[in-house]
C-alpha positions as CSV (number, residue, x, y, z in Angstrom):
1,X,-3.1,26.6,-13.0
2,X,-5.6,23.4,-13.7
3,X,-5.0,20.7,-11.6
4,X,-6.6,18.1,-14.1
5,X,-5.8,16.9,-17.8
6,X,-7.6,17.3,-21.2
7,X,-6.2,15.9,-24.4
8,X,-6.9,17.4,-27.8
9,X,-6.2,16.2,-31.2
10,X,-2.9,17.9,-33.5
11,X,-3.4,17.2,-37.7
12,X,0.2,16.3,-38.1
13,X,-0.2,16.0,-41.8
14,X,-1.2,19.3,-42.6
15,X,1.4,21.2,-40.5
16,X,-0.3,21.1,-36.6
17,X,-3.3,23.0,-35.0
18,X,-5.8,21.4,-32.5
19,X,-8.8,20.1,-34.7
20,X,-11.6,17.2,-34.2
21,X,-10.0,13.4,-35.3
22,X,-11.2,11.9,-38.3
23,X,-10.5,9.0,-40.2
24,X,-7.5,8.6,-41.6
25,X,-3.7,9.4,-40.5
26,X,-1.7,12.2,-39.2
27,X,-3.7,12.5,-36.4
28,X,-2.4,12.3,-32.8
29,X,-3.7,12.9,-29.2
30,X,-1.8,15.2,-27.2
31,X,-2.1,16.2,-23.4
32,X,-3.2,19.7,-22.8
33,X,-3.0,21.4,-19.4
34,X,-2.1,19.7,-16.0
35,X,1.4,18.4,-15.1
36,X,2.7,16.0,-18.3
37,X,3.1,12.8,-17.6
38,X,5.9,11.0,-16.0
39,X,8.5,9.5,-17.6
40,X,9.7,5.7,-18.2
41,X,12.5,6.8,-16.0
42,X,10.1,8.3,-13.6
43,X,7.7,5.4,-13.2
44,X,10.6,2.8,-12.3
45,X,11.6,5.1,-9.9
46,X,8.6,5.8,-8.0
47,X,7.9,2.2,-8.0
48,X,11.4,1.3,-6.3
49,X,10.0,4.0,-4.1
50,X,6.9,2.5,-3.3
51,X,8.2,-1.4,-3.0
52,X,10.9,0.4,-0.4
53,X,8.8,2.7,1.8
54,X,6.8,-0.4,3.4
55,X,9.9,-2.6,3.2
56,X,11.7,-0.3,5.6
57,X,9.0,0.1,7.2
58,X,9.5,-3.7,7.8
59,X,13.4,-3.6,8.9
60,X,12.6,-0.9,11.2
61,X,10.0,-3.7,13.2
62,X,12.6,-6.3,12.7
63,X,14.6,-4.6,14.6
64,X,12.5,-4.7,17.6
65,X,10.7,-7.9,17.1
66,X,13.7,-10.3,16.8
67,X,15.2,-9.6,20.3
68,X,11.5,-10.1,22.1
69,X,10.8,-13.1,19.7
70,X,13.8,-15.5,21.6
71,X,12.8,-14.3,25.1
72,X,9.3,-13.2,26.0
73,X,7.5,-13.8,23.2
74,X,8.1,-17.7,23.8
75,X,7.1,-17.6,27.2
76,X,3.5,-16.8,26.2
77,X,0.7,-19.1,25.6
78,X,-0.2,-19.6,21.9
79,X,-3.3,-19.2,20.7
80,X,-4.9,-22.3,18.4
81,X,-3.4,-22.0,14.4
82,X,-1.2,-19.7,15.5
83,X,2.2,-20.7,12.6
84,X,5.9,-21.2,13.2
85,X,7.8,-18.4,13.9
86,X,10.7,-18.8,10.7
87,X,7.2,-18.3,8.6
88,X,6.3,-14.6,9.6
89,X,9.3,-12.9,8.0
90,X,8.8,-14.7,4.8
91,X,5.1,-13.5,4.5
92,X,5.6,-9.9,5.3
93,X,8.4,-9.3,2.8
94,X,5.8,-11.1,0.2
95,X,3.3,-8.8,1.4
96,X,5.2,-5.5,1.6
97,X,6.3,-5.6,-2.2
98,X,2.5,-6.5,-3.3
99,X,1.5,-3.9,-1.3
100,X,4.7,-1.2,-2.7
101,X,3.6,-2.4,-6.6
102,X,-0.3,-1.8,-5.3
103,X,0.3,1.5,-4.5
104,X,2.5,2.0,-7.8
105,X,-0.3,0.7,-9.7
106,X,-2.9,3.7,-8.7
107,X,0.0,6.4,-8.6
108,X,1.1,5.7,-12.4
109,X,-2.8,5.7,-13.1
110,X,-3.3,9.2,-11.5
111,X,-0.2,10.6,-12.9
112,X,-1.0,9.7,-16.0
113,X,-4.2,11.1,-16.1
114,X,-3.5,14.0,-14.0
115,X,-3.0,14.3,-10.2
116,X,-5.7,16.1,-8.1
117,X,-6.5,16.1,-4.6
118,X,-9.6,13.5,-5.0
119,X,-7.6,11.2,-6.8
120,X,-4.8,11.3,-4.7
121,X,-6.7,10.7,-1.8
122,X,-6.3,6.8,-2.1
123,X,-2.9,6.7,-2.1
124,X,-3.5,9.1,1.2
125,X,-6.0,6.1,2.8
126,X,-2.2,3.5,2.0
127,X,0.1,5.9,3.5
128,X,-2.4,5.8,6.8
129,X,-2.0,2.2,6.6
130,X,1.3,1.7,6.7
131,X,2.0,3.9,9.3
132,X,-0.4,2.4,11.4
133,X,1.1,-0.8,10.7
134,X,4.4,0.4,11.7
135,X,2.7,1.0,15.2
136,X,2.4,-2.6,15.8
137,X,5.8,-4.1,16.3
138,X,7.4,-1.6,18.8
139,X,4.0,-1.8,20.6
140,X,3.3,-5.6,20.7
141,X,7.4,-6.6,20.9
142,X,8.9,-3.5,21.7
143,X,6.8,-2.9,24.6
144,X,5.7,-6.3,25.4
145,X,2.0,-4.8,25.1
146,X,0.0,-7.6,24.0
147,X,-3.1,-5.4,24.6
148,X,-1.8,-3.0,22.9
149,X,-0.6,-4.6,19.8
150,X,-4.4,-5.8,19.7
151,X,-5.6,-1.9,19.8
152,X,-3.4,-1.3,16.6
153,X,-4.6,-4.1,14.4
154,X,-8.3,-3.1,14.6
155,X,-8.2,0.2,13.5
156,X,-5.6,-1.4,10.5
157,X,-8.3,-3.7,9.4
158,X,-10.6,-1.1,8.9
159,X,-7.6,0.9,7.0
160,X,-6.5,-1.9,5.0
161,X,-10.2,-2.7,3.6
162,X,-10.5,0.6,3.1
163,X,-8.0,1.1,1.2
164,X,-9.0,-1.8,-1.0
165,X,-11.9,-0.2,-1.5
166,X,-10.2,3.0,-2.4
167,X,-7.7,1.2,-4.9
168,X,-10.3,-1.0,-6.8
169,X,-12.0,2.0,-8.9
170,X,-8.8,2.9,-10.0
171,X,-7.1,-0.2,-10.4
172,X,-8.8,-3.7,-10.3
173,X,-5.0,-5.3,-10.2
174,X,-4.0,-3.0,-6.9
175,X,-7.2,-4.2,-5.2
176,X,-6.8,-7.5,-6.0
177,X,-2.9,-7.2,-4.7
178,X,-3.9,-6.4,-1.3
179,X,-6.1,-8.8,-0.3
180,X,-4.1,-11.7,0.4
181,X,-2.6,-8.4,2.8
182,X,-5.8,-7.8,4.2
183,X,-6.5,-11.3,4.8
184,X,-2.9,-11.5,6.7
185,X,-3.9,-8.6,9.4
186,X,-7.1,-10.5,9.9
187,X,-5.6,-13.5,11.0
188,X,-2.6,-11.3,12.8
189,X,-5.8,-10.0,14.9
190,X,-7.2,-13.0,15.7
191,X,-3.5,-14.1,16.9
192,X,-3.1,-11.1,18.9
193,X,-6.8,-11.7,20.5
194,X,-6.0,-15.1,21.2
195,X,-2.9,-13.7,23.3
196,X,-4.4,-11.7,25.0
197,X,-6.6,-14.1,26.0
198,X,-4.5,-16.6,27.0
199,X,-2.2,-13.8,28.5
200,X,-3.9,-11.1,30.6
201,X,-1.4,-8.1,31.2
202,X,1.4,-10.1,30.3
């Protein structure tokens, strides 16, 4: 079984039969070998799928963050910049689709070209991310682990630019989507630093 794609070209006009294109018509590409590619149906689906895995991801830390965010979370000292809290829930949902339709981005790319292991291996690098990032909320709120929290964004800094890295040969637009992303969990680190700071083994 070939786990990549080739395309040859079938003469339509003179009955079929893979040939070399010349000029004129009749003549049509068609995929040979590998999985075929995915539907209109398919793609729509995969990218609901996409938008909804890091969304969830997002309720699930909801969950946990709003109860700490009226009590203990207020009782700490901010650090400087640090925004209002009615602005975080807006920029993560904003984040979390442009990161779903990055990831959508590369997948219809490599399925349309054929899957294989190497070229699947960015979309690996995003699913790292996300679960990483899923870490955070029940460490830093859940647990009221300030420390902690802190010892989850580094390692999703490095995963996040990495995976813009990962994304940008296959798709400049995917790159592009998750920088204002990466961006976000730079300043989330330097807010998390800042607390722990300002609030030693709190």
């Amino acid at each position: 079984m070939t786990t990549g794609s080739r395309f040859a070209f079938i003469d339509e006009s003179h009955g079929g039969g893979p040939g070399r294109p010349e000029r004129g018509r009749g003549w049509r590409r068609i995929r040979v070998g590998g999985s075929p590619p995915p539907t209109r149906q398919a793609e729509w689906a995969a990218l609901l799928g996409f938008v909804l895995l890091p969304l969830l991801a997002g309720v699930s830390a909801a969950i946990v963050t709003v109860p700490s965010v009226h009590s203990w979370y207020r009782t700490l000292k901010m650090p400087p910049g640090t925004p209002p809290g009615w602005l975080f829930g807006p920029v993560w949902t904003v984040l979390y689709i442009s990161m779903g339709v990055a990831a959508w981005l590369v997948w219809r790319r490599v399925a349309r070209i054929g899957a294989t292991p190497a070229r699947l291996r960015p979309l690996r690098i995003w699913g790292w991310q996300v679960g990483v990032n899923a870490l955070w909320s029940p460490a830093f709120f859940g647990l009221h682990g300030v420390e902690l929290g802190l010892l989850i964004l580094v390692p999703l800094v490095a995963l996040v630019g990495w995976t813009v890295q990962a994304f940008r040969p296959v798709s400049t637009v995917a790159a592009w989507l998750l920088v204002p992303y990466f961006g976000w969990v730079c300043y989330a680190t330097y807010l998390n630093a800042g607390l722990a700071v300002l609030n030693p083994l709190r």
